[in-house]
C-alpha positions in Angstrom: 222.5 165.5 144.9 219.0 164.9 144.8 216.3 167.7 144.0 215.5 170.6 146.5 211.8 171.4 146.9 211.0 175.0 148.3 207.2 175.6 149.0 205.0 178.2 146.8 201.3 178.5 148.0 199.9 174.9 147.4 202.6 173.4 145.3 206.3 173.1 145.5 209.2 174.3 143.2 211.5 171.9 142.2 215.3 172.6 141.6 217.8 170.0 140.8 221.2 171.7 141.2 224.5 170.2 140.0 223.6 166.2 139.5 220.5 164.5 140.7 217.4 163.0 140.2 213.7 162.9 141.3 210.2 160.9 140.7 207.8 162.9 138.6 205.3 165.0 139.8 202.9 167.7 140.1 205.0 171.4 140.7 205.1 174.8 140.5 208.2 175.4 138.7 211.2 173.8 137.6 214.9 174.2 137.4 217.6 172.1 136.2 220.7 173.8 136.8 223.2 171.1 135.8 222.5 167.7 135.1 219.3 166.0 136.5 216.5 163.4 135.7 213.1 162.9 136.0 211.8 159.4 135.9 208.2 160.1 135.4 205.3 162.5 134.3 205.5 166.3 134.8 203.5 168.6 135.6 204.2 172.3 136.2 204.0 175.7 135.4 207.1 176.3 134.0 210.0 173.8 132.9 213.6 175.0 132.2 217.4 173.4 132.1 220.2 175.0 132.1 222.5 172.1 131.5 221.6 168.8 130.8 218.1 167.1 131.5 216.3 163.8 130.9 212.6 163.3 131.3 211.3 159.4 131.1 207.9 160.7 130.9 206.1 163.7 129.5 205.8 167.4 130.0 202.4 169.5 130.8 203.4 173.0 131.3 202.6 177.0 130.7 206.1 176.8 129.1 209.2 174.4 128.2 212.6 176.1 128.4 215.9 174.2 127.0 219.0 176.1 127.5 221.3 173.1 127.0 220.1 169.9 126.2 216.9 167.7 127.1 215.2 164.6 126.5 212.1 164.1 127.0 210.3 160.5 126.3 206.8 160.8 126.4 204.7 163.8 124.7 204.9 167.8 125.3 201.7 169.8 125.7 202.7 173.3 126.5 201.3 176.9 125.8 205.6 177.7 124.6 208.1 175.7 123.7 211.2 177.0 123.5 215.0 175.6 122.5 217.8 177.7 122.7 219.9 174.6 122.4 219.2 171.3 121.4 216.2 169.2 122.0 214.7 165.7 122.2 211.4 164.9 122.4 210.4 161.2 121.7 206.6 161.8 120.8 203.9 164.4 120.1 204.6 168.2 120.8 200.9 170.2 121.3 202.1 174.0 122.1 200.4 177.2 121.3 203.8 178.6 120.3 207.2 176.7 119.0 210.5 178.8 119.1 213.8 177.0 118.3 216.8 179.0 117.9 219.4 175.6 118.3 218.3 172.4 117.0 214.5 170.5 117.7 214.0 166.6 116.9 210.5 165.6 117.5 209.4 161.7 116.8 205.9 162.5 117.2 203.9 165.1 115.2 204.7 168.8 115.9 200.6 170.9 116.4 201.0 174.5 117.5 199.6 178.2 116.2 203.2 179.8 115.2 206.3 177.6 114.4 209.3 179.8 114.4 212.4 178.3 113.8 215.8 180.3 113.5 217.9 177.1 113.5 216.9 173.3 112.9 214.3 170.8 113.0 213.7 167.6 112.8 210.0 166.2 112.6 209.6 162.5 112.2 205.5 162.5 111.7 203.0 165.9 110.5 203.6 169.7 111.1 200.7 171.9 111.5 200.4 175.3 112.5 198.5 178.6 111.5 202.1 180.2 110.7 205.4 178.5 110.0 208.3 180.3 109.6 212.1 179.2 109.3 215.5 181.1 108.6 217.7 178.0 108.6 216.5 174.9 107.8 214.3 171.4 108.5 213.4 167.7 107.8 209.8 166.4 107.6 208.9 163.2 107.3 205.7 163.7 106.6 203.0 166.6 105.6 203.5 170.4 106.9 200.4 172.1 107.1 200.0 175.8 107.5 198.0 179.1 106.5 201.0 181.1 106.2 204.5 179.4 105.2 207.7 181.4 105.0 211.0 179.7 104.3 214.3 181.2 104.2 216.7 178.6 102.7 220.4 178.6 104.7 220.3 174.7 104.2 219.2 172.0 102.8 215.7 171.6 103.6 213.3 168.2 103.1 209.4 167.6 103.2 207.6 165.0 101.8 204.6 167.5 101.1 203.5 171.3 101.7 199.8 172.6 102.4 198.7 175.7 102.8 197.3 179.2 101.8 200.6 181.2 101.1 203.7 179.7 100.6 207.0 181.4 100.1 210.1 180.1 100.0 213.4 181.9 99.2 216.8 181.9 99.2 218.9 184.9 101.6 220.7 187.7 100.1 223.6 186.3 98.2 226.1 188.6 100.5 224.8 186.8 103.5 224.3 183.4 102.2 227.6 183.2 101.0 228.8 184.2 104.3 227.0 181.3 106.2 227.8 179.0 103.9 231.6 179.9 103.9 231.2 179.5 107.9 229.3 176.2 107.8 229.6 175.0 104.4 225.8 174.7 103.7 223.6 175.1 100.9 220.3 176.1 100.5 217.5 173.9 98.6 214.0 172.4 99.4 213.4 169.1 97.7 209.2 168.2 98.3 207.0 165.4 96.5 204.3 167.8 96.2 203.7 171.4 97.0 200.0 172.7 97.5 198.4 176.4 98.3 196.4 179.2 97.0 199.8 181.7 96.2 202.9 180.5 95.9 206.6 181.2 95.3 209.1 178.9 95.6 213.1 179.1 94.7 215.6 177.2 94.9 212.6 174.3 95.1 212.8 170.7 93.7 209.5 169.5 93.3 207.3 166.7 91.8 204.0 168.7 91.8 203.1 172.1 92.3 199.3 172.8 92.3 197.7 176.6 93.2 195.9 179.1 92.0 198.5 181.5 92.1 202.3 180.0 91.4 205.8 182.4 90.6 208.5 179.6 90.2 211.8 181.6 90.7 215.7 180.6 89.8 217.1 177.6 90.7 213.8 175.6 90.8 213.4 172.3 89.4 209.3 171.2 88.8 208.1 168.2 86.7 204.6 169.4 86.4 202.8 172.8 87.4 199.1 173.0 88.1 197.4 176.3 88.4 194.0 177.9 88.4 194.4 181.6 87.9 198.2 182.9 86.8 201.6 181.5 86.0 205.0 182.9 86.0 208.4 181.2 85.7 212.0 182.7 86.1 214.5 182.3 83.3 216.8 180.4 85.5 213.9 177.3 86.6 213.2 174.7 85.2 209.5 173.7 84.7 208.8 170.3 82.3 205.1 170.3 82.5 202.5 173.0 82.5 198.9 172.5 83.1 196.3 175.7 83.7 192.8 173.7 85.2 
């Protein structure tokens, strides 16, 4: 079946219904109820699939919905981007806001305000955001770079380094965590090269570096070498091997 255009004020709606394809485009909104394909650039007001859907080009849009699974080739610039299932995009995402609440794997470099991910991510290049939270768990390549970073551990998490202002990063309630963990066998731990900011607290962290003015290493860390400006403070239960004040 191919995809049914229905005509609102001076552009048209696109719905693919069932299995079908289309060119890209310039639309009002679009629907992918099924499985369907778009072999080119999109641009719309809203995007969402609600089965299965594969972009060959990119994605300009007030908002990207994924209920299901999508592909996308070419980069995402959106004001909300948002995966309740799983999603592929094959190059930059630019979105004012980032929800996943299934599973995200960007190629490209992931820029937005807010970063919320209740879930997984992969990003193969940077992260930046003003705020970047997580309650479950993520792989960066590269740098993530936020004002605000809060990290709740249900797996294990990897980043080559951290940047920002605050930084916390915890493990859940042992109750719960147990419980997940029973459910998915998963464990909670970052491993970084090197984690930067102005206050920090970290646990259940495996770190090279950790440099701030501010720094609270709590259980189940593991730090060669602390930096910090103004106060330290290290739990009984991590291990720090070097300790600098500068």
């Amino acid at each position: 079946m191919e995809g049914l255009w229905m005509k609102t004020g001076s552009k048209n709606n696109l719905v693919i219904a069932g299995s079908g394809s289309t060119s890209g485009g310039n639309y009002n909104d679009v629907k992918i109820n099924g499985e369907g394909r778009v072999n080119g650039d999109l641009e719309c007001v809203h995007f969402r699939t609600n089965g299965k859907s594969e972009v060959k080009g990119g994605i300009q849009a007030e908002s990207v919905q994924v209920h299901g699974v999508s592909k996308v080739a070419g980069e995402v610039k959106v004001q909300q981007f948002k995966v309740n299932g799983h999603a592929e995009v094959q190059a930059d995402v630019k979105s004012e806001e980032v929800k996943v609440y299934g599973y995200a794997e960007i190629k490209g470099r992931l820029s937005s305000e807010e970063v919320e991910i209740k879930g997984g991510v992969s990003i193969k290049g940077d992260c930046e955001a003003e705020r970047f939270s997580v309650k479950g768990g993520f792989h960066i390549e590269h740098m993530l770079n936020a004002g605000n970073i809060a990290i709740d551990l249900y797996r294990t998490s990897k980043v080559k380094e951290i940047g920002g202002e605050k930084i916390t990063i915890r493990k859940p309630s042992h109750s719960l965590l147990d419980k997940v963990k029973m459910i998915f066998n998963l464990s909670g731990e970052l491993s970084a090269e090197s984690i930067e900011g102005d206050d920090i607290y970290l646990e259940h962290t495996r770190a090279k570096v950790v440099r701030g003015n501010h720094i609270h290493i709590g259980p189940g860390c593991e730090i060669d070498r602390v930096e910090y400006k103004g106060s330290f403070k290290s739990d009984k239960e991590a291990k720090v091997r070097d300790c600098v004040q500068q």
